[in-house]
N, C-alpha and C positions, 0 to 999 in steps of 0.2 A: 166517547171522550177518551184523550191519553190517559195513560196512568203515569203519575212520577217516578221514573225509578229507582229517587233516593227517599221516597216517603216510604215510613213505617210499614211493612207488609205483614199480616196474619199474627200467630200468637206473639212474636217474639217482638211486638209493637213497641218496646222500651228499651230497643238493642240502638245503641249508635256505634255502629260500623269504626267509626274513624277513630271514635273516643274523647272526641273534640268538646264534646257537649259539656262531661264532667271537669274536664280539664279549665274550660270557660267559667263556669258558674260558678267554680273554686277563686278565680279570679276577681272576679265580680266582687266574692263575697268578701274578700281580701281588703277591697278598696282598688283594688290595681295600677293605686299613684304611689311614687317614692316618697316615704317619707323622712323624716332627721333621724338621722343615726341615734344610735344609744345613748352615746357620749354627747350629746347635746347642740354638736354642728348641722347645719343647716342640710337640705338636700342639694348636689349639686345643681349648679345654674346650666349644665351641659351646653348644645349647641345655641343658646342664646348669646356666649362670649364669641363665638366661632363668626358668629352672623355681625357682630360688631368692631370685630379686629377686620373682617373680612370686607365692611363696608368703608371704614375709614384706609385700608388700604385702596381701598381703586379708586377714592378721591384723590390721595395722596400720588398716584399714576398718572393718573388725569390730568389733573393739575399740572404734573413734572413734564408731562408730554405736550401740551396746552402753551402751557411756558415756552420749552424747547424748538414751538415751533412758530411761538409769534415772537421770540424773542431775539 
């Protein structure tokens, strides 16, 4: 059978190479969502505005172009 050759080998069975492990589980333990600032404002709403200016623009395209050409 292969062996893995990112699995644990011999004594040092509790080394992670990359360091990825510890860095993660810190994460984790964090919660790893943003929360409301100190000052008591919300978290940002980030690309969810991006995704709704961005959809009403290509209606508003569409539309103009739509118009422009049965009109």
């Amino acid at each position: 059978m292969a062996q893995n050759p990112q699995a644990p080998q011999g004594p040092q069975g509790g080394h992670d190479p990359a360091g990825n492990t510890q860095m993660f589980r810190a994460f984790v333990d964090e919660g790893g969502t943003p929360q409301a600032s100190a000052h008591g404002t919300p978290a940002s709403s980030g690309p969810r505005i991006g995704l709704i200016i961005g959809v009403i623009a290509a209606i508003v395209i569409v539309a103009s172009v739509a118009w422009l050409a049965l009109g």
